[in-house]
C-alpha positions as CSV (number, residue, x, y, z in Angstrom):
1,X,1.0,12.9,45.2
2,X,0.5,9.3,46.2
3,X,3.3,7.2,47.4
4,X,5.2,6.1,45.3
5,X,4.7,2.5,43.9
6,X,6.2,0.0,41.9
7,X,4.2,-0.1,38.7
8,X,5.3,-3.9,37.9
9,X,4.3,-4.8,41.7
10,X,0.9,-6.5,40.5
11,X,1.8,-10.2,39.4
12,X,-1.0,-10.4,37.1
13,X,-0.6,-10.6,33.5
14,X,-1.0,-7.1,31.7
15,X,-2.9,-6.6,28.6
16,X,0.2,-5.9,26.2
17,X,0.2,-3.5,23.3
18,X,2.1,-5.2,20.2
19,X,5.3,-3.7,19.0
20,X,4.0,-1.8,16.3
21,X,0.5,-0.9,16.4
22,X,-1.9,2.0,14.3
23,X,-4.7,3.7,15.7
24,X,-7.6,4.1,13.0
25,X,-10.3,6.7,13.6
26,X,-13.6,5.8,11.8
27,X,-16.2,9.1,12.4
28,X,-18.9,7.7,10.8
29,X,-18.5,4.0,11.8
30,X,-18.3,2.8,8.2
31,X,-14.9,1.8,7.3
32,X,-13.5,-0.8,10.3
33,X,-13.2,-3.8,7.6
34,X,-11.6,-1.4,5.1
35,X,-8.8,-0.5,7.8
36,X,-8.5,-4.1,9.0
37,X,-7.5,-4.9,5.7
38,X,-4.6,-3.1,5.5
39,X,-3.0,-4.6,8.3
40,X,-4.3,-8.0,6.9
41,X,-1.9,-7.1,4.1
42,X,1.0,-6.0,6.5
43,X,0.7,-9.7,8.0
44,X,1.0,-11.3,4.9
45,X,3.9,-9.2,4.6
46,X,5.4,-10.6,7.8
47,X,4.7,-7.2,9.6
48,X,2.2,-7.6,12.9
49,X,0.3,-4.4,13.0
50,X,-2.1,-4.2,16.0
51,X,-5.3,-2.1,15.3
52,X,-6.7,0.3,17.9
53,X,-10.0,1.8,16.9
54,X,-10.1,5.0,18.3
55,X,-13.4,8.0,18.4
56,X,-13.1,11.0,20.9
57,X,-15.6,12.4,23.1
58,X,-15.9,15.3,21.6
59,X,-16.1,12.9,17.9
60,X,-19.1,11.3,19.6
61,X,-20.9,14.1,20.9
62,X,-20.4,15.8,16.9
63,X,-21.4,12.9,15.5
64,X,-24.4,11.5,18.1
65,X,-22.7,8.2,18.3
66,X,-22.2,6.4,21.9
67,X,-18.5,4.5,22.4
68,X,-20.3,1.0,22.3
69,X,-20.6,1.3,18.7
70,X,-16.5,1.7,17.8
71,X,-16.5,-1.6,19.8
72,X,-19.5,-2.9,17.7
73,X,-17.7,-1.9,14.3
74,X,-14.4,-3.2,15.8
75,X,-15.6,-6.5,16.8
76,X,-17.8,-7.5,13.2
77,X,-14.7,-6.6,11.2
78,X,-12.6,-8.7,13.0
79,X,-14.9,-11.4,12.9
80,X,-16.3,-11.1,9.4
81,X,-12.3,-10.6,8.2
82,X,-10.9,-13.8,10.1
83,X,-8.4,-11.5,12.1
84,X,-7.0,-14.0,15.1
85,X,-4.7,-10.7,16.1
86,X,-5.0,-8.5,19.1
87,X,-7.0,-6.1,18.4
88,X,-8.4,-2.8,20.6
89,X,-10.8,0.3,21.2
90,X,-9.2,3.2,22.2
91,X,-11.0,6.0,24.8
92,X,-9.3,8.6,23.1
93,X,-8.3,11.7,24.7
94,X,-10.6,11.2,28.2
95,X,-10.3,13.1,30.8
96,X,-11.9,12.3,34.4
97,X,-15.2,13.6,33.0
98,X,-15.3,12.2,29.6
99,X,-14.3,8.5,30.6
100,X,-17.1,6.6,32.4
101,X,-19.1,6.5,29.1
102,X,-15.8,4.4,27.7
103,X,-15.1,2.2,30.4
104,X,-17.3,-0.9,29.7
105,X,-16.3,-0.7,25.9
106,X,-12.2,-0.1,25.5
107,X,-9.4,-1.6,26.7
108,X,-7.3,1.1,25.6
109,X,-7.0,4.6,27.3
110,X,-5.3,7.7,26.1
111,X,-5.1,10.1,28.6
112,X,-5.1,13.2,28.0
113,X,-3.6,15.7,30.6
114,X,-2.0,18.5,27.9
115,X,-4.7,21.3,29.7
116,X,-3.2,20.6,32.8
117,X,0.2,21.3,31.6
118,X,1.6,24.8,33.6
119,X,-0.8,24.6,37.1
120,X,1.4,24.5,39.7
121,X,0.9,21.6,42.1
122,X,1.6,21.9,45.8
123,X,4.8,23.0,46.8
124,X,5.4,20.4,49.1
125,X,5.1,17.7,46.0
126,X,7.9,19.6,43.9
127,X,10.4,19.6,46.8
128,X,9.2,15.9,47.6
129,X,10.0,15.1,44.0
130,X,13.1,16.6,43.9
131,X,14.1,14.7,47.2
132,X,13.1,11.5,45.5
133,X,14.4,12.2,42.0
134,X,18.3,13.2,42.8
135,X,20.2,11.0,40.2
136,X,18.4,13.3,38.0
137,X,20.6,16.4,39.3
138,X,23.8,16.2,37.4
139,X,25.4,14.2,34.7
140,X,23.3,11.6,33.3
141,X,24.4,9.5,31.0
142,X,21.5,7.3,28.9
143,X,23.2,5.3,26.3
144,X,22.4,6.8,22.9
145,X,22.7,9.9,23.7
146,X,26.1,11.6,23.2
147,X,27.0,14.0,25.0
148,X,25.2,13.0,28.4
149,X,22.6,15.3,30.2
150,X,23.3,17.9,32.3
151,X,20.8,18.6,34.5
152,X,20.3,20.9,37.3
153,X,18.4,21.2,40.7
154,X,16.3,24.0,39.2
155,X,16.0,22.1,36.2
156,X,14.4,19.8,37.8
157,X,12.3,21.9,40.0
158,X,11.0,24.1,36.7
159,X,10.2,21.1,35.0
160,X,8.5,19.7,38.2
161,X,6.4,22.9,38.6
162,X,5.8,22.8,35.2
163,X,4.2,19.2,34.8
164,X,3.5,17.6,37.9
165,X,0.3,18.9,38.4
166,X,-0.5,17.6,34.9
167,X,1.1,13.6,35.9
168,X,-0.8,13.6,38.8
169,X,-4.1,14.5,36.9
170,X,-3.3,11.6,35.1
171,X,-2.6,9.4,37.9
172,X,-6.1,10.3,39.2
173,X,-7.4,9.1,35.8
174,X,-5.8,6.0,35.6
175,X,-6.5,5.0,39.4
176,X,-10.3,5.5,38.1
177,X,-10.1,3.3,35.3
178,X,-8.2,1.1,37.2
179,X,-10.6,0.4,40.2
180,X,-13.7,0.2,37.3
181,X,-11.9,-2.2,35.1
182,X,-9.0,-4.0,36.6
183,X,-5.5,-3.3,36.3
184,X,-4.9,-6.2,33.7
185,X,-7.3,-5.5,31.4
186,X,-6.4,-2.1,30.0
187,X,-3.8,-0.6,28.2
188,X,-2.6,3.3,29.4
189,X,-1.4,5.8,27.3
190,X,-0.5,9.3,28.6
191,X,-1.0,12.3,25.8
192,X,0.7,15.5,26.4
193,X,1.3,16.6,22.8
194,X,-2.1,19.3,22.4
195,X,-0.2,22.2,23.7
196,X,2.0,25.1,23.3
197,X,5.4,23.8,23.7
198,X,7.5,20.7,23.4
199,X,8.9,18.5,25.6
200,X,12.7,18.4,25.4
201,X,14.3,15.0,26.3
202,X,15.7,15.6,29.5
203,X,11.6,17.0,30.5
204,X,10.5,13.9,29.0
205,X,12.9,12.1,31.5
206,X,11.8,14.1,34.2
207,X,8.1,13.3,32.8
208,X,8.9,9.2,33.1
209,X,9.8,9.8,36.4
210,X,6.8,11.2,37.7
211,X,5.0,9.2,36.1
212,X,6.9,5.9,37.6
213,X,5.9,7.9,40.9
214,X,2.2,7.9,40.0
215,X,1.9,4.3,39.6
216,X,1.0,4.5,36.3
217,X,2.0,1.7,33.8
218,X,2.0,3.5,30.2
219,X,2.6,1.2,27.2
220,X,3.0,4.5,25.0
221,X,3.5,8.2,25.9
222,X,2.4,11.1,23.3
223,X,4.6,13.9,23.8
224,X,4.4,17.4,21.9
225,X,7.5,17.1,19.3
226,X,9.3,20.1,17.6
227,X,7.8,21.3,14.5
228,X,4.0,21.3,13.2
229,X,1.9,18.3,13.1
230,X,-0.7,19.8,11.6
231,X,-4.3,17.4,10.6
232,X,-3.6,15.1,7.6
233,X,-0.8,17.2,6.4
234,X,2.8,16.4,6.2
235,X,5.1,17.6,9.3
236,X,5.8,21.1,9.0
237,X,9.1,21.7,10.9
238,X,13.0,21.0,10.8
239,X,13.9,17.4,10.0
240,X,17.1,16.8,11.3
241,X,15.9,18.7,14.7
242,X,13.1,16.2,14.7
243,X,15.6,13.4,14.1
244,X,17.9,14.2,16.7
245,X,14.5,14.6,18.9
246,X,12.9,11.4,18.2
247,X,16.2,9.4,18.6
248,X,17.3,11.0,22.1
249,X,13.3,10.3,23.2
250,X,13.8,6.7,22.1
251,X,16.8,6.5,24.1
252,X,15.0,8.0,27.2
253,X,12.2,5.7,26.9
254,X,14.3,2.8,27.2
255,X,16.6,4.4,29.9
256,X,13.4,5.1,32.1
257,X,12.1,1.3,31.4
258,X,15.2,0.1,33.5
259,X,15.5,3.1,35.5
260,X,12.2,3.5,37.0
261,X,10.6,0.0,36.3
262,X,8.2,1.1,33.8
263,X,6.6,-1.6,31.5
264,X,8.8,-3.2,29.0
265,X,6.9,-2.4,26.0
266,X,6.5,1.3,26.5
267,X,6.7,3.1,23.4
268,X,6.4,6.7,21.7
269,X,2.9,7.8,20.4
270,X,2.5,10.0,17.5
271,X,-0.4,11.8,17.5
272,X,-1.6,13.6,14.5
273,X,0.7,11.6,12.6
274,X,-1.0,10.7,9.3
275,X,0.6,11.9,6.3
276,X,3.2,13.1,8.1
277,X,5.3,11.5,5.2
278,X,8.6,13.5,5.4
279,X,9.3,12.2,9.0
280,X,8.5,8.6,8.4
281,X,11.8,7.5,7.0
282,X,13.3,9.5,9.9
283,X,11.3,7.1,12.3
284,X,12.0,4.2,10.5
285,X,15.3,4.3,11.0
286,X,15.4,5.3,14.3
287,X,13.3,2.0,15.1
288,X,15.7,0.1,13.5
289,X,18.3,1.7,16.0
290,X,16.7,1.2,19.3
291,X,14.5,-2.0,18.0
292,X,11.7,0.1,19.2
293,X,8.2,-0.2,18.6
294,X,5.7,2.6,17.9
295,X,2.3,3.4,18.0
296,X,0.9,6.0,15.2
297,X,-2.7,7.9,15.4
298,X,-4.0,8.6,12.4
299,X,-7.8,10.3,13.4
300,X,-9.6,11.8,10.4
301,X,-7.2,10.8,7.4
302,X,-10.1,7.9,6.8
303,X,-12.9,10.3,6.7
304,X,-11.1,12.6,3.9
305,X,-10.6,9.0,2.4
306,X,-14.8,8.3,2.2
307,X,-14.6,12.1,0.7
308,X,-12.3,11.1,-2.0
309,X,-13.9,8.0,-2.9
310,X,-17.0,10.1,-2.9
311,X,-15.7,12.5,-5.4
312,X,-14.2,9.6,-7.7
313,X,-17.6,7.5,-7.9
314,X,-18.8,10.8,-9.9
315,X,-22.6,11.4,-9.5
316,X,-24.0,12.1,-6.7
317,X,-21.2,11.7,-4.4
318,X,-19.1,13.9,-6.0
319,X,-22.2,16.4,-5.8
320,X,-22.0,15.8,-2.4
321,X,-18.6,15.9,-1.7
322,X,-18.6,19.9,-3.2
323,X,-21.5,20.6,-1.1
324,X,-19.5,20.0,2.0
325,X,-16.6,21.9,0.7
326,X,-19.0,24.9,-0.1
327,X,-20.9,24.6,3.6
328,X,-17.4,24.0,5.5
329,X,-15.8,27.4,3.9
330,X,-19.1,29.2,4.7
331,X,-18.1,27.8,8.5
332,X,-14.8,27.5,8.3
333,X,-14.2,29.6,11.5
334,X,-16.1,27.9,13.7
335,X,-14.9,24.4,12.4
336,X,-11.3,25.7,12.8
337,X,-11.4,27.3,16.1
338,X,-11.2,23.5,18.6
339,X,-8.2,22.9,16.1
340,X,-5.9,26.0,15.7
341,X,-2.9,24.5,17.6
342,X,-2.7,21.3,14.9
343,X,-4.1,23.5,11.9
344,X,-2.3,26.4,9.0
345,X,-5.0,27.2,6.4
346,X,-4.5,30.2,4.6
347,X,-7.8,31.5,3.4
348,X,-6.7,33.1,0.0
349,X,-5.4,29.7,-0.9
350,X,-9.4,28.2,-0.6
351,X,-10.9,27.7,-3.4
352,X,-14.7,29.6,-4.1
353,X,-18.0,27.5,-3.9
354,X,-18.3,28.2,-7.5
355,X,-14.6,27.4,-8.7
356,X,-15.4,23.8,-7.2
357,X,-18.6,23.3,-8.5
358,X,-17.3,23.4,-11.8
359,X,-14.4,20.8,-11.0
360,X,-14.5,16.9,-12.6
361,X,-14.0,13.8,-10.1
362,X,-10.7,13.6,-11.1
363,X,-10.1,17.9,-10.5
364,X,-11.7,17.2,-6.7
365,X,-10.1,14.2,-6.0
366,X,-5.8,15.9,-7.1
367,X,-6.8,18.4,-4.6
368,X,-7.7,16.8,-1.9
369,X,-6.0,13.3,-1.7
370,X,-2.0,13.6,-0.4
371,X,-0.2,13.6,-3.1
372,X,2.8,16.2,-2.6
373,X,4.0,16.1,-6.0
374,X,1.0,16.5,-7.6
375,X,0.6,20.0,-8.4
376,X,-3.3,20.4,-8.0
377,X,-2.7,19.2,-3.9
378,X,-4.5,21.9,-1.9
379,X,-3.4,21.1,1.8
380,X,-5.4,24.7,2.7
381,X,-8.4,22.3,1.0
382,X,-7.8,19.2,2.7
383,X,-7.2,20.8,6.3
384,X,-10.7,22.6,6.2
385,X,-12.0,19.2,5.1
386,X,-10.4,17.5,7.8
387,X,-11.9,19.8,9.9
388,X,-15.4,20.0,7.8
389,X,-16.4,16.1,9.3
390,X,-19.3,18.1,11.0
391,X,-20.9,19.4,7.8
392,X,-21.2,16.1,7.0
393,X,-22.4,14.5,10.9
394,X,-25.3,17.1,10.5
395,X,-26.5,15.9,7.0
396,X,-26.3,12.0,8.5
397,X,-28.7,9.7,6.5
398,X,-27.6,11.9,3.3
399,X,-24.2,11.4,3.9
400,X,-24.4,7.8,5.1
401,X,-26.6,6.6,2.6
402,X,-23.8,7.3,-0.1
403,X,-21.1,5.6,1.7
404,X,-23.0,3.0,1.9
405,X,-24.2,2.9,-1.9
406,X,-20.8,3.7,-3.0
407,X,-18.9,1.6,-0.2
408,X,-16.4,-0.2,-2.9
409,X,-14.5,2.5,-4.1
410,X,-14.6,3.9,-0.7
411,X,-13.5,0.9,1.1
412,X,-10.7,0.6,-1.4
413,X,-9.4,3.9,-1.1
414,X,-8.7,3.7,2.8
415,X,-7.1,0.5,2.6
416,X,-4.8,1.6,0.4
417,X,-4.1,4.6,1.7
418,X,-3.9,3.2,5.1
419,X,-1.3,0.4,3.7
420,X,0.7,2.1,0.8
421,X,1.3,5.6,2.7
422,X,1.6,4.6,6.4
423,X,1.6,0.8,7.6
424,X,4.2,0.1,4.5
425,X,6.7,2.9,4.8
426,X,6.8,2.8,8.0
427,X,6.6,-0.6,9.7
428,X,7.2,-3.1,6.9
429,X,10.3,-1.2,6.0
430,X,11.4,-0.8,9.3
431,X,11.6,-4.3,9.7
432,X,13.1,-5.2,6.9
């Protein structure tokens, strides 16, 4: 590990995530002024929600885009839309070998260090850490958590063996980015949620501490919660478990920021959160508590949102938008494998090729949009959809060529459901 340094020791001005903020995924490139809009309409609400385009690797290499384009996309929409907000592109889950290709284009970095999560680091860095680290043996009280911690000396040498490899990975991540772009000018997030297991509270304290250690300044952490947050699905789990979760993490977080010196603004991360609809009065509330911020990923909810404006033009996008259906369940195991962990499609639930082909617009469109209490929803459909983006990155000018001939309704379904089912519930609410 390196030595230990003061992550507010640099006097320069940071580049500061806003309270709330929404990351926006955008496959195809297509819908940047369509998102924008919906936090235009959260700022006329009074509500400041700061926009972080965000496109992985993996995204790009599916796709044959390069990360200079989310930038391009990011950049005309905030010019053509008059946004005078902050504004930023995310490298979405980089790792050391992934993240050159990002570095001259975002200002925003998730880092993602979930693989590294269980190899043991070198002995002499646990016991080092536990030498450092001994107000965490004990009773520890964090205000807003009743009763306080109790936490052991082989507590915190499990939970040392168990993620200190993983911090450090992402201290060698950052210090890369770092030296290539200037401390200032990027904004760090640290991603562990794409594992097995999640972090308990007093492991996310343990986490924060490490992480203080590394040198790293995070403006949001994305921890692995309790329960399923499966792709553009609600949360599959126990809700008052989750609420008793989120609200003790909240409470670490802002222990930690005094504690260990860690940036002011650091906030919780919720990846995979789109649609997650049963939590977000949860979170809401919760923000209201601590006057926390939050930052929510959304990802592919805006593709399925080109799918379903698609389907409702009629013609030939919704002749389109079965086609992809019929090719994705013909590879539905091979589009499903990279996304088991955040994925539960049962296949008897799928509709055949030939049931869909004889649907309506309107028949598509009730099962696949999110609409819980509408009984023709098919999450089993809208998962492999999710998932089914490749079908349609193959078919390219096809597919492109219709969002751009059919771009109204299109456009006008992802702002709305951007703004009606996320920003609104969630952030205009919460400060109200």
């Amino acid at each position: 590990m390196v030595a230990r340094r003061n992550v507010t020791h640099h006097k320069e001005q940071m580049l500061a995530l806003g309270k709330y903020s929404i990351g926006v995924g955008d496959r195809f490139g297509h819908q940047a002024k369509a998102q924008l809009r919906a936090c235009l309409k959260a700022a006329r609400q009074g509500v400041d929600v700061i926009p972080v385009w965000n496109k992985s690797n993996r995204e790009h290499v599916t796709i044959g885009t390069e990360p200079s384009s989310v930038r391009a996309a990011a950049d005309a929409a905030v010019r053509e839309l008059g946004w005078t907000k902050p504004y930023h592109v995310d490298a979405d889950h980089i790792r050391l070998e992934t993240v050159d290709r990002f570095i001259p284009h975002s200002d925003f970095f998730t880092i993602d260090v979930a693989d590294f999560i269980g190899r043991p680091p070198e002995a002499s860095s646990v016991r080092a850490f536990v030498a450092r680290h001994h107000e965490l043996v004990g009773r520890v009280e964090v205000p807003g958590i009743d009763p306080p911690l109790r936490i052991s000396r082989a507590d915190v040498e499990r939970v040392a063996a168990k993620y200190l490899f993983a911090v450090q990975e992402a201290g060698r991540i950052y210090r890369h980015i770092e030296q290539a772009k200037h401390r200032g000018a990027l904004i760090a997030e640290v991603s562990m949620d794409e594992t097995d297991s999640p972090q308990t509270p007093p492991e996310l304290l343990m986490i924060l501490a490490a992480i203080a250690d590394e040198g790293i300044p995070p403006q949001t952490i994305a921890p692995k919660f309790t329960g399923r947050f499966n792709k553009g699905v609600d949360y599959a789990g126990d809700l008052d478990q989750f609420e008793r979760e989120f609200n003790a993490d909240l409470a670490l977080i802002a222990f930690a920021v005094g504690k260990y010196r860690l940036p002011a603004g650091l906030k919780l991360s919720v990846h995979s959160g789109s649609d997650k609809f049963s939590i977000y009065p949860l979170i809401r509330k919760a923000l209201a508590r601590f006057q926390a911020g939050l930052h929510l990923k959304t990802a592919g909810t805006t593709w399925l949102e080109e799918l379903i404006g698609l389907a409702e033009a009629s013609g030939a996008g919704l002749a389109l938008a079965k086609e992809i259906y019929a090719q994705a369940l013909t590879h539905r195991e091979e589009l499903c494998a990279p996304y088991a962990s955040v994925i539960d499609i049962d296949p008897k639930k799928l509709p055949s090729p030939q049931s869909v082909q004889g649907w309506n617009s309107d028949q598509f469109v009730a099962a696949l949009r999110h609409d819980p209490e509408c009984p023709a929803f098919n999450p089993h459909l809208r998962q492999l959809l999710h998932v089914g983006y490749k079908i349609a990155a193959k078919m390219h000018d096809r597919y492109v060529d219709l969002l751009k001939r059919y771009e109204p309704t299109i456009a006008r379904n992802v702002t709305d459901n951007l703004f009606e089912r996320h920003l609104k519930p969630l952030f205009i609410a919460a400060a109200g």
